[in-house]
C-alpha positions, 0 to 999 in steps of 0.5 A, a space after each residue: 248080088 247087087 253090082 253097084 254096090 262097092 262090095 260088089 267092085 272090091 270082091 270082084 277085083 279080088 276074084 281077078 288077082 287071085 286068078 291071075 296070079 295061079 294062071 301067072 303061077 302056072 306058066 311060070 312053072 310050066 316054063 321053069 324046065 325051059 329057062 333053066 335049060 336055056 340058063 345052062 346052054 348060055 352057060 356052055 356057050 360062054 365056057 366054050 367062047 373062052 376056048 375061041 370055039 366058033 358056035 355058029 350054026 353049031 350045037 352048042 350041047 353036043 360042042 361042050 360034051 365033046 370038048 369039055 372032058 372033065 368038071 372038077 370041083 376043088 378046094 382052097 387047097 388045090 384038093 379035087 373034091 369031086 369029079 362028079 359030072 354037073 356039080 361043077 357045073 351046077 356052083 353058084 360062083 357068087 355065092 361061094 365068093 361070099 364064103 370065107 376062101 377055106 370053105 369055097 367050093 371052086 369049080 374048074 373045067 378042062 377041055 381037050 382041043 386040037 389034042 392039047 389040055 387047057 384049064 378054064 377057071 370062072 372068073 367074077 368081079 365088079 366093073 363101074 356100074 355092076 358085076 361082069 364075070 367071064 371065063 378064062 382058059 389057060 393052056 397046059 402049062 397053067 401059064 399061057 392065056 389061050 382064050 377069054 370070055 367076059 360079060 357085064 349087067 350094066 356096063 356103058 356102052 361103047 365104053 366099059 361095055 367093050 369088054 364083052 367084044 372079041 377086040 378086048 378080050 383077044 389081047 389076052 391071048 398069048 399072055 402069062 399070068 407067072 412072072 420070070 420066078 414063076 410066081 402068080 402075078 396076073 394079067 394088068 390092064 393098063 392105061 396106054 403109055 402106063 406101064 406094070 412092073 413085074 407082070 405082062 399086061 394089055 391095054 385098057 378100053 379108052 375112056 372105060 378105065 374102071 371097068 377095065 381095072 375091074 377086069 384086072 381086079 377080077 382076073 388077080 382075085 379069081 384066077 389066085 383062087 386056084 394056084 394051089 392046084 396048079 401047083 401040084 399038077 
């Protein structure tokens, strides 16, 4: 074949792409078991964050195991539909938030620290710039606040970004997402010197306030989800 020939360039060229792409195919496949794996522990980190569990140097696998006793998945009904280890744990939250209430399947983990129940729920919403998500555990009562944990994609740094810091998230502690008639009012962020009626409240991030509205709003719509459980326990 003649190799100054512009046929030669064009089926060279293609030989290239296509061997790249199956030799790219073929590491991607091969690393596939590997992230998803990884995906999964990130995961349990999180889950154990919101417990306040200290994960350094500590394996974080065998931490889940032995704190996180049961995975429940339930309905808009406060039905448990499954107990089934893993399938909790395997709902795509943003994709069930998609779906009408009545057909969202809800995952909800509980852990048993120190000897004391506590309810941890998946919480997803929207900060400034895109979505943060997280975690919150509740204790025994289905009132108390005993932990959180939140994460954002695209959050600014220094401010909204600050609701991934222990700064923020620890004044939830200690809080109560039922009002005196203990009914379901949630946690308001507030800006300071601003003041929620009828419900307890943390201060905003200083200059973060729509993020920090964000994680109000999150915490109200997620956290409603599961009110008819916690009814019937």
């Amino acid at each position: 074949m003649n190799t100054n020939k512009n046929s030669y360039t064009l089926i060279y060229a293609i030989v290239m792409v296509v061997v790249v792409a199956l030799l790219l195919a073929l590491v991607s496949g091969g690393l596939k078991e590997t992230q998803n794996e990884n995906v999964a522990l990130d995961k349990k980190k999180q889950i154990l964050s919101s417990l306040r569990i200290d994960l350094k140097d500590q394996d974080a696998a065998a931490l889940y195991e032995k704190y996180i006793v049961k995975e429940l998945v339930l309905n808009s009904n406060g039905d448990i539909t499954s107990e089934e280890r893993g399938k909790a744990f395997g709902i795509d939250v943003l994709k069930e938030n998609a779906k009408a209430l009545e057909q969202r399947e809800l995952p909800l983990y509980v852990a048993e620290v120190d000897g004391k129940t506590k309810y941890i729920i998946t919480v997803r919403g929207a900060g400034l710039w895109g979505p943060i998500w997280g975690y919150i555990a509740l204790d025994d009562d289905k009132n108390t606040v005993y932990g959180t944990y939140f994460s954002h994609a695209s959050e600014t740094p220094g401010l909204g970004a600050e609701i991934a810091t222990s700064d923020f998230q620890n004044r939830f502690v200690g809080k109560h997402i039922l009002n005196d008639a203990k009914e379901f009012v949630s946690i308001a962020v507030m800006k300071a010197g601003k003041f929620a009626e009828g419900k307890e409240q943390i201060d905003a991030i200083s200059g973060g306030t729509i993020t920090s509205k964000g994680v109000e709003a999150m915490l109200l719509k997620s956290i409603g989800q599961y009110q008819e459980f916690f009814k019937k326990q």
